[in-house]
Phi, psi and omega in degrees: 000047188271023152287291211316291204290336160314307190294341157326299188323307158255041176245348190257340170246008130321297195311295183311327170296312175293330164279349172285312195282318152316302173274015169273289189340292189316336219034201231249184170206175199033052220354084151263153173268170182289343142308320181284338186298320178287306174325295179310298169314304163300312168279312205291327161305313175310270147356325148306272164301356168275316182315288197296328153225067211226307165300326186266321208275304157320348184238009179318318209228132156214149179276125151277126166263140189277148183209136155216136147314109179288276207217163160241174190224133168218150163337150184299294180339288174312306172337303179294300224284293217239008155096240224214161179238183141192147179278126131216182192216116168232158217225121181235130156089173168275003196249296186202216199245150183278303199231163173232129164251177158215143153254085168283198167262024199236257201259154155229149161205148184249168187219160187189133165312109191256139182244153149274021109274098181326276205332277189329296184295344167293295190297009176041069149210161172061110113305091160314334218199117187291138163224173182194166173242100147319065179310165117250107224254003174269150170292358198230142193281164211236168196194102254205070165298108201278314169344304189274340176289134188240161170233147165241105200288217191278355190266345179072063193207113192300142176234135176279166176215158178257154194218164178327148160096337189266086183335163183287318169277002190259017205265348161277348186291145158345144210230142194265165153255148189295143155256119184241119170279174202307170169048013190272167185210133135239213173213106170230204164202183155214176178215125151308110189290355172294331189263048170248144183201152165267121185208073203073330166199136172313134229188116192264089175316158160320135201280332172273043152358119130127004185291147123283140213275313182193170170199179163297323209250095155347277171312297143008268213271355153305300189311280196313325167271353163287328191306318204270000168320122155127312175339157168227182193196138148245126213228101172255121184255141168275131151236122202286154162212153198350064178089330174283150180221114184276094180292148195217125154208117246239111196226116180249168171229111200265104172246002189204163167207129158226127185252161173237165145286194196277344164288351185269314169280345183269026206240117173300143157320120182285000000 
């Protein structure tokens, strides 16, 4: 879709021409003369417009990573308790798997890669947020004190994480814990709370914190975002049942990369 982006472009240096043509109008202050006013209006439109393709030059190209649920680990205890498991990964679209499931005799939940932006969710790329659904296929209620869950990233260095319902500024505070009463489902997510930040606004980081995101060099940012194939993320829950508490930990993989230009990711999946 590189019309779209042209035509930003040159809807944002319409604009400048006009704010420009404006402030010429206005006449001149701090005795510049109308020349030196024009001049000056000229370079900073001029500066402007470098800026803008300075940004288009840095996003030609960006990597989607393919993730699948390798394995999960559960506690001896669950091991015993809840029996035989199953994995799968299923894949809508072209960029990665859509949804990773698990079964036992406790839970099924399926997890999927999540955004905090309409955009970021139109272009299927940069997922900020883990999110997942939660059966409880058991008679007894079940109970996930998100304090104690942790995600661990590509570096293996553990993160508190955060869940619906928590403010941005409250993601270091104590946490209520999720409740799936018997035979309940519920629908949440979490984020590592470390890539939550203030910056003029709140701002949810790539959920792969150190991955590349995009570059200018088609080859480049291949070599670099091929390098992290193998990798891994881990998401570990406590899950309480009448005072016992049964451990799960959730292991994706980076099992692909695919790069695009930026016309290829801004054109939605048919």
């Amino acid at each position: 879709m590189i019309k779209k982006i042209l035509y930003n472009k040159l809807k944002l240096l319409s604009m400048l021409i006009i704010v420009l043509l404006f402030m010429v109008s206005v006449g001149t202050a701090n005795g510049e003369t109308q020349e030196e006013k024009i001049k000056r209006l000229y370079e900073e439109a001029r500066e402007s417009i470098e800026k803008v393709n300075e940004m288009l030059k840095n996003m030609a190209y960006q990597a989607a990573y393919e993730i699948t649920l390798k394995k999960v680990i559960r506690s001896e205890q669950a091991n015993k308790k809840f029996g035989k498991q199953e994995i799968s990964n299923v894949k809508n679209g072209e960029r990665y798997a859509s949804k990773h499931s698990f079964i036992d005799g406790l839970i099924e939940i399926d997890w999927f890669f999540a955004f905090d932006d309409p955009k970021r969710e139109e272009m299927k790329i940069h997922p900020t947020r883990l999110g997942f659904i939660l059966k409880n296929k058991s008679d007894q209620t079940i109970r996930i004190n998100m304090d104690e869950a942790v995600f661990v990233d590509t570096e293996g260095v553990n993160n508190r994480v955060v869940h619906s319902g928590v403010k941005y500024a409250n993601r270091n505070d104590p946490q209520v814990p999720i409740v799936i009463i018997r035979r309940g489902t519920i629908n949440d997510f979490i984020i590592p709370s470390n890539n939550i930040y203030y910056s003029e606004y709140w701002i949810e980081n790539f959920i792969f914190n150190g991955l590349p995101k995009n570059g200018p060099a088609l080859d480049e940012l291949r070599m670099k975002s091929y390098a992290f194939v193998g990798k891994s993320i881990q998401v570990f829950l406590p899950l309480m049942i009448e005072g016992k508490v049964y451990e799960y930990i959730f292991t994706f993989e980076i099992t692909d990369v695919k790069v695009f230009s930026v016309a290829e990711i801004l054109t939605p999946n048919k």
